[in-house]
N, C-alpha and C positions, 0 to 999 in steps of 0.2 A: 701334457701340454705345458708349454714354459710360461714363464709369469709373462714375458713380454708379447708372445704370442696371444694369451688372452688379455693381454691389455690393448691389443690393435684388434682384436676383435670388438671387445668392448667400444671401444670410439668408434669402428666401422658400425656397429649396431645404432648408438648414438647419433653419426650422420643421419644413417639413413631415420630412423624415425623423426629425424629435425626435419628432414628434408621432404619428408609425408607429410607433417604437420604443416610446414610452410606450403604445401599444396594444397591443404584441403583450407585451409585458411583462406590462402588467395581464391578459389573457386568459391567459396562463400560468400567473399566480400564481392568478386563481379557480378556476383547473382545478388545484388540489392540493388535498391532504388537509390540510395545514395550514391552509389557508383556510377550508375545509369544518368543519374544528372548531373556528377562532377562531369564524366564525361561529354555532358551536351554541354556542361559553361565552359569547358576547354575548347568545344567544336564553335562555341557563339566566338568567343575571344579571338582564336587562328584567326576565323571570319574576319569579325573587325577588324585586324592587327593588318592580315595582308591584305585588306582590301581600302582600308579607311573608311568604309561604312561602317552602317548598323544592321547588326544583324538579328534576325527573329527564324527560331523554330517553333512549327506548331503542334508537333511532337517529335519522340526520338524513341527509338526501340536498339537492344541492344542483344544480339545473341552471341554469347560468347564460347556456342560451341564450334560454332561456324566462323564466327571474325568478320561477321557482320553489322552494318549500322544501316537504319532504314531513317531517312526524316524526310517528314510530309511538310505542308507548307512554308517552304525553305523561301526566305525574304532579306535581298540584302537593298537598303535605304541611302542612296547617295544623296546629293545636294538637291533634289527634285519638290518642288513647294509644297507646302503641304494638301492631302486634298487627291495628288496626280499619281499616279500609277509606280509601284517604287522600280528603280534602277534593276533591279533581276530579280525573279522569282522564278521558282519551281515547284510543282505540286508534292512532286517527291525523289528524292536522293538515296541512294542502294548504291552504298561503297562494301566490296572485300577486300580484307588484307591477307595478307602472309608473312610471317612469322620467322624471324631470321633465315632471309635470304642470301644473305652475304655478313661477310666481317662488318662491313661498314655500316649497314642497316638492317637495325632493329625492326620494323615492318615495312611494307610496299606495299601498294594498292595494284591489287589484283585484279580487281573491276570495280569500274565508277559507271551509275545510271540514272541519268537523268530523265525525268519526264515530266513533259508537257514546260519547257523552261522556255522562258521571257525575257525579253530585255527590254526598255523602254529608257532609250539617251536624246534628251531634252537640250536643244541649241538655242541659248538667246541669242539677241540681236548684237551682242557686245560679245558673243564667241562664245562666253564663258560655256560649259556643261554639266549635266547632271550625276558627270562620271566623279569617284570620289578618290580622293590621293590618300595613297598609305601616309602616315607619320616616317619622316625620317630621321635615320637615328643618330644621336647626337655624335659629335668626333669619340666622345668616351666610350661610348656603346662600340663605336666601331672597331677602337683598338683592343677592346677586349676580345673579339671575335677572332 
């Protein structure tokens, strides 16, 4: 065997156990509870961000062998007084994703389920409502995009 020959072997062997280690690493790290609640303050934020509410989960469960997320009482808070019924809830939410479907996107929602979900949009007398506006983004935000 020539020197160059086992030196591409050598790095081929080098890949691939980087390439184990960064696997078994990242399965480790999904499977914690830290992970599990970065990913519910990601799910609260998206919430608030596109909706301009507030948002509250009442738990979140995460299985990552399936590419599943389960959250129970799911409560988003528009402009509604305090005291009254909030703007949308849901008892519980059951999203699947999939997992590069395409060039373009990194996951896709394979099914979303909702149940037992609510809405309650409160009219005054001056129009206004209890539906809440996302933040829009300034002209710099924009052209960044």
């Amino acid at each position: 065997m020539t020197r160059r020959v086992r030196i591409l072997r050598n790095v081929g062997i080098g890949a691939a156990a980087f390439a184990m280690l960064l696997l078994v690493a990242g399965i480790l790290v999904v499977r914690t509870g830290w992970f599990r609640n970065y990913v519910r303050q990601k799910a609260i934020a998206a919430t608030e961000e596109g909706t301009g509410g507030r948002a509250e989960i009442g738990s979140f469960s995460l299985d990552w062998t399936r590419l599943t997320a389960t959250i129970t009482d799911f409560t988003i808070h528009g402009n509604e007084p305090a005291g009254s019924a909030p703007y949308l809830s849901a008892r519980r939410v059951e999203v699947h994703v999939r997992v590069l479907t395409s060039v373009k996107h990194l996951l896709d929602i394979a099914y979303l389920g909702i149940d037992r979900p609510q809405a309650n949009i409160l009219v005054a007398a001056d129009g206004t409502t209890n539906v809440p506006q996302p933040k829009r983004a300034s002209r710099s935000e924009e052209r960044r995009v």
